[in-house]
N, C-alpha and C positions, 0 to 999 in steps of 0.2 A: 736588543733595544733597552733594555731593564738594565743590563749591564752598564752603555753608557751612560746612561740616565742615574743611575746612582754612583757613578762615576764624577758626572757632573756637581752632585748635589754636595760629594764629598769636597769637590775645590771649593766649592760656595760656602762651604761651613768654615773651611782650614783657618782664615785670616779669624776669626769670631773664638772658634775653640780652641785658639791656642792662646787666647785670653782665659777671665772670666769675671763673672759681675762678686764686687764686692758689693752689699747693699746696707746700708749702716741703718740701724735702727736704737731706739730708744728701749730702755727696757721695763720704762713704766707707761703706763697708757693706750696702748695698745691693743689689750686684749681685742677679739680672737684673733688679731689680723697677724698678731708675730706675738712670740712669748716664750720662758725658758730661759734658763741661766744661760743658755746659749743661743737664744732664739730660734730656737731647733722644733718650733713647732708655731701652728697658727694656718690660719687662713692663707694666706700670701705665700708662707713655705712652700705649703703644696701647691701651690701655681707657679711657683719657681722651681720644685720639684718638677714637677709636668715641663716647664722649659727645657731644665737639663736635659730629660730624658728625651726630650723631641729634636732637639737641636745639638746634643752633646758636648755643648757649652757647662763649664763648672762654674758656681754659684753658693754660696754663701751669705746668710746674714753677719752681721759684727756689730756688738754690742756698743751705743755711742750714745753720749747724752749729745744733746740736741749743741747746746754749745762750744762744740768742737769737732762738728761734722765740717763746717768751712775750713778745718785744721789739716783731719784726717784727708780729704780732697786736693788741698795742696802738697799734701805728703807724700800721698797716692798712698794713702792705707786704703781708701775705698773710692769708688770709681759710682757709686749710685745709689739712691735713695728712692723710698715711696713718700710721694708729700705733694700737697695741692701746690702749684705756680708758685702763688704768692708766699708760700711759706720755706719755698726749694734754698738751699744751701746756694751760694757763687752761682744765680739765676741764670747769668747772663753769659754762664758757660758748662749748663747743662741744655741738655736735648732730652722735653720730655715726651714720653710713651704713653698714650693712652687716652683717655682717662683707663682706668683698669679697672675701679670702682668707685662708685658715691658715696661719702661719710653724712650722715643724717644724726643730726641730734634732736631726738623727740622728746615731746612731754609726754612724759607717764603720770596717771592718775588713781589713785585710791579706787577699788571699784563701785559704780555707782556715781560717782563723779565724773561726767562725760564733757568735759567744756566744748565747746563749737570755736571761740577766739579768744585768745589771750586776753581778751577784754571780761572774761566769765571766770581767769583764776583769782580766788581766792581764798585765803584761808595763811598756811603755810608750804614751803618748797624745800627740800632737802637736796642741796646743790655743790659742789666739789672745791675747794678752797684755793684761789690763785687762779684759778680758772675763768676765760673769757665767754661770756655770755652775748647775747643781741642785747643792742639797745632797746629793742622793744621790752624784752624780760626785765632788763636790770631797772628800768622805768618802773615799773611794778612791784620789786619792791622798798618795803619800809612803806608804803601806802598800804597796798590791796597783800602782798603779800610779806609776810616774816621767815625769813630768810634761817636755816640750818646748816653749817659747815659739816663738811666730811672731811680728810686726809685724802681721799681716794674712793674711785668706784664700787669696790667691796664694802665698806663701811657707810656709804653713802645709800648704797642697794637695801644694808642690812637696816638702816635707821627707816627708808621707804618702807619693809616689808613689815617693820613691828609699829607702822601706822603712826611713828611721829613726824609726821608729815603728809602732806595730803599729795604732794603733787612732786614732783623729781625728774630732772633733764639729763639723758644719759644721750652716748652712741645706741641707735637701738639696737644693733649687731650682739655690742657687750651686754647691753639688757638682758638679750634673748640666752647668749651664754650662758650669762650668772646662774640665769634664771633656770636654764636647765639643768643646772649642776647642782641646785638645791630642791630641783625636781617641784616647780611652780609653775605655771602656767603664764607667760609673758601676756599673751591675747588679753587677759583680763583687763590687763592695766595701761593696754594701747589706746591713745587718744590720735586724730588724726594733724596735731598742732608739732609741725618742726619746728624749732627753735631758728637753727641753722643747717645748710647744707653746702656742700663744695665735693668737686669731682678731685680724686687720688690719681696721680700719674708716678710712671715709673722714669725716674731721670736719671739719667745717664752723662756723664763727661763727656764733650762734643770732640773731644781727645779720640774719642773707642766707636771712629764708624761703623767697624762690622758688629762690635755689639748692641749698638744701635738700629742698627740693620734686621741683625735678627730678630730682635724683640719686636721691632714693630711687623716682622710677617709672623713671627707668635700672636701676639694679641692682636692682630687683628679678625685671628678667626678663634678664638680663647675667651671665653666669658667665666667672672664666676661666679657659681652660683651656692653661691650663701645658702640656701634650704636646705639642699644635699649634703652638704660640708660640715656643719655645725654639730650634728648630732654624733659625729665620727671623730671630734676633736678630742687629743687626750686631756684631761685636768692640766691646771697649772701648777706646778712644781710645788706652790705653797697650798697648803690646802684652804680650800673655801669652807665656811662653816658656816655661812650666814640660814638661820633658822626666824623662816614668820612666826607672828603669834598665833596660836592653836584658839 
């Protein structure tokens, strides 16, 4: 009976594995969910990792700035991305998977600065450059708060930790990252105010049934869990150096 049975399971796979998912990714911003000069590492690898090996489906990231993912899809360089609805490449001729996971951008506070609502920051915020915020935040500042540019989340972490700035809006994921990597304690500086939040789905070209197919009987019983994950990530290619003040 085992015999059939993974006989069966073998037809059921054939049409899916003799594809496989290309997933195009960006290769700034991201942190821990994908990273590496090849994307060869991150949160989401390993859970595409874990696909392959469950499904026998092959899987790759491929490195793509965000404005030429509509490009690569018509070309068929890649076949799928992770990205909330509103933000998916040719929406209206993917098929998305999930949610897979929630992206959460929290307010981080100096410690001892515990705000209750956005209505109690003050002071200054050390925030990311080109970057979109809530209206509720960007109302706030030039009033209540003075606003600090970064290039990017390492620099931005690094200017939070040596205190010129009271308060800082990250992915909390990255936060906890960073933060582990320069061996600081995230918990201190948790406040319970998101910014914004929106659920991550995996989309797929409505072209690639069976790989659609399998992905949604993977994740449907597949969670990730970020707690476990995080502390097992390797460094990112470039090294972090961000040092608080002692």
């Amino acid at each position: 009976m085992r015999i059939v049975l993974l006989i069966i399971a073998a037809f059921w796979l054939l049409p899916a594995s003799s594809q496989s998912l290309q997933i195009m990714g960006s290769e700034q911003g991201f942190l821990p969910f994908y990273y590496g000069k090849n994307l060869n590492k991150g949160i989401l690898v390993e859970l595409i990792n874990e696909f392959t090996q469950e499904t026998g489906i092959a899987a790759d990231f491929r490195p793509m700035s965000r404005n030429r993912q509509p490009w690569a899809l018509e070309e068929g360089r890649a076949n799928a991305v992770f990205a909330s609805p509103l933000w998916m490449p040719l929406p209206d001729r993917m098929h998305a998977v999930g949610p897979v996971l929630t992206w959460r951008d929290r307010v981080f506070a100096q410690p001892g600065s515990q705000p209750e609502s956005f209505d109690d920051l003050q002071g200054s915020i050390c925030l990311r450059k080109w970057f979109v915020y809530s209206d509720r935040l960007e109302r706030l500042i030039g009033s209540d708060l003075v606003r600090h540019d970064a290039n990017n989340a390492q620099q931005m972490l690094g200017m939070f930790l040596h205190n010129r700035c009271d308060y800082t809006v990250m992915n909390e994921t990255e936060f906890r990252f960073l933060a582990q990597l320069v061996e600081v304690d995230p918990d201190q500086y948790r406040t319970e105010l998101i910014d914004a939040e929106w659920p991550v789905y995996l989309g797929i070209l409505k072209t690639e049934p069976a790989l659609i197919e399998a992905a949604e009987a993977f994740f449907a019983t597949h969670t990730v869990d970020v707690e476990s994950m995080l502390p097992k990530l390797p460094p990112p290619d470039r090294q972090v150096s961000i040092q608080p003040d002692m």
